[in-house]
N, C-alpha and C positions, 0 to 999 in steps of 0.2 A: 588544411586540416583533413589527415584523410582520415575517410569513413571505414571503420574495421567491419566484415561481417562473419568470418572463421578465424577459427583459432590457427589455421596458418599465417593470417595476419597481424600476429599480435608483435608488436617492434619490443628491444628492450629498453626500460624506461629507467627503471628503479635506479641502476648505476649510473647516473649521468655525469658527466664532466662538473665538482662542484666549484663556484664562484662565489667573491664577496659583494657585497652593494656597489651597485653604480652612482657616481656623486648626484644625480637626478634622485636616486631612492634614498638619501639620508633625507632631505626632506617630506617625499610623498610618506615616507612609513615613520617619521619623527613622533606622531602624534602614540605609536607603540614603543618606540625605539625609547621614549624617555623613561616608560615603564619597569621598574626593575627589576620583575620577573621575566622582563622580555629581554630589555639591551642590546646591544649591535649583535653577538653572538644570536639570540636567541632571532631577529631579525633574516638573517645571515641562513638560520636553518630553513625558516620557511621558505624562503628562497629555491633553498637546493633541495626542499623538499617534492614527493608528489602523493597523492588520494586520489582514489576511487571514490567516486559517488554512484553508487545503485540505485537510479531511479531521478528522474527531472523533473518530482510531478511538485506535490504541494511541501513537502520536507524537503527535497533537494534543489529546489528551486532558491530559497535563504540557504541553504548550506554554502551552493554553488557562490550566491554574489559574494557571501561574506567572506569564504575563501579569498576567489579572488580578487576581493578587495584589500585584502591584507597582506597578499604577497606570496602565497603560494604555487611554486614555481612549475608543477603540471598536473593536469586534471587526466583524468580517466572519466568517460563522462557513460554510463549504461541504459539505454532504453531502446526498445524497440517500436515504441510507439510513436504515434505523432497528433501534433496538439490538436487539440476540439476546443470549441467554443464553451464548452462547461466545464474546461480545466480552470479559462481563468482566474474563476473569481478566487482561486487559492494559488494556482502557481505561474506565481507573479512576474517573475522575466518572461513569458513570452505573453507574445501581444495578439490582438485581433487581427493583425495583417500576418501575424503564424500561422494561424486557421489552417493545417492539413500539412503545414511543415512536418521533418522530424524533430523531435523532440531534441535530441544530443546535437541538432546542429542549429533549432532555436537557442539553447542551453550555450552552446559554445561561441554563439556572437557574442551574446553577453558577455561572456569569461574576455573578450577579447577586446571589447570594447570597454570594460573596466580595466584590464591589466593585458594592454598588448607584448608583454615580455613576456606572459603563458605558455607553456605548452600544453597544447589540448589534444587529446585522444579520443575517437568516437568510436563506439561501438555497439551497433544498432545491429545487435542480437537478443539472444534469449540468454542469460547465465544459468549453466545448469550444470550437473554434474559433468558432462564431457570438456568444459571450458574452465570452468571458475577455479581451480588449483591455478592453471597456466595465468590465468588475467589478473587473481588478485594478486599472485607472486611477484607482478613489477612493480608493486605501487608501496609504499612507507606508511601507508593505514587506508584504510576502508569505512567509511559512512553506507551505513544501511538507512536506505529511505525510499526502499520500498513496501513495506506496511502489508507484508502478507508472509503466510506462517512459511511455507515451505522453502518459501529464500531465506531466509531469516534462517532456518536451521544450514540452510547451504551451506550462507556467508560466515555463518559459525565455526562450521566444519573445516571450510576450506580457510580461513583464516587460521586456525590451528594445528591442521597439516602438514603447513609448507615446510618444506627442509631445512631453511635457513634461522628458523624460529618462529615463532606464533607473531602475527600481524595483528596490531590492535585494531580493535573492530567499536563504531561509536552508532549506538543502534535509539531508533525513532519511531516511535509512532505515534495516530493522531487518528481522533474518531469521535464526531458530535463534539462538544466541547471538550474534551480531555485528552492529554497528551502523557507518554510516557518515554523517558530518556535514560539510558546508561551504556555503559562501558565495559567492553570485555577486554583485558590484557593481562596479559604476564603472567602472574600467577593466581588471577580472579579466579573466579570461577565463568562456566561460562555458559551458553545461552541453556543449552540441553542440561544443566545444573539445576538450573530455573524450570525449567518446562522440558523432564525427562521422557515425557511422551507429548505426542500433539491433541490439539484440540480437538472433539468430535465437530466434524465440517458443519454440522447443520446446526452448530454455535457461532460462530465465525462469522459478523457481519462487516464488509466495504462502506466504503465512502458515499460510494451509488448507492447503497440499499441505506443506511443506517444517515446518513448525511455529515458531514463536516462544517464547520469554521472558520473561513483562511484563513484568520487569524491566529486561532491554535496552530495551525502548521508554522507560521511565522515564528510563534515560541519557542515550538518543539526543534523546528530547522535552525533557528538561532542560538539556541544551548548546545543541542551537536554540534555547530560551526565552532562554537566556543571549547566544548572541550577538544577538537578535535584540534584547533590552533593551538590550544594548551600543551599536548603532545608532541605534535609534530615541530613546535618550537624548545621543546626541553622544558617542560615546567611540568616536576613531579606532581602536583597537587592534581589531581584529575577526579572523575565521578565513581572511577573504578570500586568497584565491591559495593558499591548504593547505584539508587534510582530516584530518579527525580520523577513525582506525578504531579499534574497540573492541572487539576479544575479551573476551564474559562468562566463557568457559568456562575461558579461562585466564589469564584477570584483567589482561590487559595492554590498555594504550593508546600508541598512536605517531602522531604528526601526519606526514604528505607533506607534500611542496611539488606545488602544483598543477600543470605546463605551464603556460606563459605564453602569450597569447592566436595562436592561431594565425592566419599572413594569410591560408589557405584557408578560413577558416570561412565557412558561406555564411551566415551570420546576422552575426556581429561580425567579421568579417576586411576585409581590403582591397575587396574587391568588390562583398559585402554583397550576396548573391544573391536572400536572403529578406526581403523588403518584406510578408509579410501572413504571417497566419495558416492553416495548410493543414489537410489532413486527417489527421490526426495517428493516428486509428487506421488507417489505409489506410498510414499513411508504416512505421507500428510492424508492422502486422501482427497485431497483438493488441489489447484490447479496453481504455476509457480506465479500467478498476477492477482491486481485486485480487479478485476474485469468482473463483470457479471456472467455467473456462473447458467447454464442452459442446462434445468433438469428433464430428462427425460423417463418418467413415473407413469406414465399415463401408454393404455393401447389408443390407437386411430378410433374407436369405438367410443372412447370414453371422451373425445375431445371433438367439439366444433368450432370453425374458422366463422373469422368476423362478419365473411359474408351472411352467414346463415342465422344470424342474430335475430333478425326482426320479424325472421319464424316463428321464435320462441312464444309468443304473446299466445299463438292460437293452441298451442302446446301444453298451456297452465304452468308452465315455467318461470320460475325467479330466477334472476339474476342476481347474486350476492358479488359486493366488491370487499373482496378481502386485506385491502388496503389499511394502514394505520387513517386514523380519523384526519390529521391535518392532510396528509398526502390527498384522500376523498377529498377537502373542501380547495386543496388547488384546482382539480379537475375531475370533471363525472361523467357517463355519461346517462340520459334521461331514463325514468323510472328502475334503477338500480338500487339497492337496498346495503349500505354501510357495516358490516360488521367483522372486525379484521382478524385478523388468521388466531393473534394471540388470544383474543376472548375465546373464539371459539373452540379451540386448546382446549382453556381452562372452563370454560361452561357452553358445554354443548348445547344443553337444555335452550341457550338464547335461539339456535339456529332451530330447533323442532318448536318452539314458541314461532317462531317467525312463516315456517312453513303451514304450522297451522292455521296460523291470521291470514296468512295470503291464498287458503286451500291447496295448495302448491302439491303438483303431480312430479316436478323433477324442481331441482336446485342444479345451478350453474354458475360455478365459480369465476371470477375476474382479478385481476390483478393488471400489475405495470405491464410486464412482462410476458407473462406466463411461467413464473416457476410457482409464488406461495399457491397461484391456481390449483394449482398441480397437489400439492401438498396436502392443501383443503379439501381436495376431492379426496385423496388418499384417507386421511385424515377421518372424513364423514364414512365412507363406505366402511371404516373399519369397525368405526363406533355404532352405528345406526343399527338399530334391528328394522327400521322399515323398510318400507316397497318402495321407497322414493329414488328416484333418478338420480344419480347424481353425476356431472362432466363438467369439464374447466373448457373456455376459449383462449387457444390457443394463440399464445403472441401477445395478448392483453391489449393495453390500451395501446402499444405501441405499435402493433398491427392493425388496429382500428385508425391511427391515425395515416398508416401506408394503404391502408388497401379501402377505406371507407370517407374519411374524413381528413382532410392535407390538414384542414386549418383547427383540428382539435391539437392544443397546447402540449407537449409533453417535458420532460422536465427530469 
């Protein structure tokens, strides 16, 4: 399995030598093969088929087995990253003894250790505009499961591009309990139809910040696996033109009808504005992963390091954790005072109540991190007519636990 990491590397995949079943796979794929939307034919395609999967985290992880478990004949496998210990509990082929592997080649044992007649392709890069025309052009469809706005418009784009005709595209996502799935092809409509501008970034919440499920990824990666087998085996019936949304928490599923293709689109519409692939983090505003984003809001002035913490007492200083309340009761640290960024948004008056009970000379924001710190400060200074101090510590609890305390929890 070689490892790609430039688009000088990329082999061609898409035309490959096509072949019928081996007498070993009438049985292993019998349990499809009887199916009559499937059949020897439809069998036969997956085979000669190949997909892309973007991304090996909690959606591409079920995409991945259930692919290849059914018979699809080569993988494109995209990530640059490699596995942590707080991937597992959602994506589920790779194991504790991955811990620091890369991802595309935890990802591609599996693929191989399910279905050693595979071909698997690694590509432990970034997909972005200089790449993604050349990478998804070798593959027969593309699974989006990476769960962040500016690829998402990429894999759009570049999927509708190519020369040879628009590449179906089978798109995922998942956040806290709910999950949303559909399909871009042929003559749908297509992502920038939906969402003709991107979101303002400082709506946009991850996995890291907002939390997940595995379980929902397991749905969500499992209906993309399914329609995506749908397709690549010849079975017109697909999700194309709807969406499927999936409440975990409260057990319910409902499909939409998508919009139908709009003529303003500047990608698929009448006038077809966009001929090439752009800057897709510049166009989003936000960065092409779901990684935790490092704001930088604040001067040197206005922020103190964790060291300098236990200053504060003689200073008349509070400390505010602007954390959501369940986040505050996994971990605290001692006389810091709970009230989280969204209240204080919506009713400032809680934080001048609080500074009054406490006589309080300056307020000092806390977070995981260091970015709602950040925000909070911004946020207070804007609002406040008083003479009150206000600065975040920088790094948050996560630099409390590097530079102050090893055995404070983080999470």
């Amino acid at each position: 399995m070689e490892i790609i990491t430039s688009i000088s590397q990329i082999p061609k995949i898409r035309n490959r030598p096509q072949r019928t079943l081996s007498l070993p796979e009438f049985q292993r794929y019998s349990r499809q093969l009887i199916l009559p939307e499937v059949g020897r034919p439809g069998q036969e395609n997956l085979v000669n088929s190949s997909v892309l999967v973007v991304g090996c985290g909690g959606l591409g992880c079920p995409v991945i087995q259930y692919l290849a478990a059914a018979g699809v004949g080569a993988f494109g496998l995209v990530d640059n990253d490699v596995v942590d210990t707080s991937n597992i509990q959602r994506q589920i082929l790779h194991m504790e003894s991955d811990s620091g592997k890369l991802k595309v080649l935890s990802a591609a044992e599996t693929i191989k250790n399910l279905n050693s007649s595979a071909s698997v392709y690694l590509f432990n890069l970034t997909i972005d505009s200089s790449n993604a025309l050349e990478i998804v052009s070798q593959f027969d469809l593309v699974v989006d499961c990476t769960d962040n706005v500016a690829t998402r418009y990429l894999l759009n784009d570049a999927c509708f591009l190519q020369k040879n005709g628009r590449i179906p595209l089978v798109s995922g996502a998942a956040l806290r309990w709910d999950g949303q799935i559909t399909v871009y092809k042929e003559d749908s409509c297509c992502y920038r139809c939906v969402h003709p501008n991107p979101p303002a970034p400082e709506s946009v919440t991850n996995c890291s910040d907002g939390g997940v499920i595995g379980a929902v990824c397991g749905v969500v990666g499992s209906i993309q696996a399914t329609e995506a087998l749908k397709i690549l085996a010849g079975i017109e019936n697909s999700l194309c033109g709807n969406m499927i949304i999936y409440d975990g928490l409260r057990a319910s599923t409902r499909t939409i009808r998508l919009r139908p293709k709009r003529p303003d689109c500047k990608l698929c519409g009448e006038r077809k504005e966009i001929k090439e692939l752009v800057d897709y983090v510049q166009f989003c505003g936000m960065s092409a992963n779901d990684k935790d984003k490092n704001l930088d809001l604040l001067a040197d002035n206005e922020r103190i390091n964790v060291t300098d913490v236990s200053s504060l007492k003689k200073q008349s200083a509070i400390i505010v954790d602007v954390r959501p309340e369940v986040q505050f009761k996994i971990c605290s640290l001692p006389q810091t005072f709970n009230l989280p960024l969204k209240k204080i948004k919506k009713n400032p008056d809680l934080l001048s109540d609080l500074i009054k009970e406490q006589n309080a000379s300056e307020v000092v924001f806390l977070c995981r991190k260091g970015n709602d710190s950040q925000t909070a400060t911004v946020f207070w200074k804007d609002f406040t007519k008083e003479s009150i101090k206000a600065r975040d510590i920088k790094g948050g609890l996560y630099a409390w636990q590097e530079q102050i305390d090893s055995s404070f929890p983080l999470y």
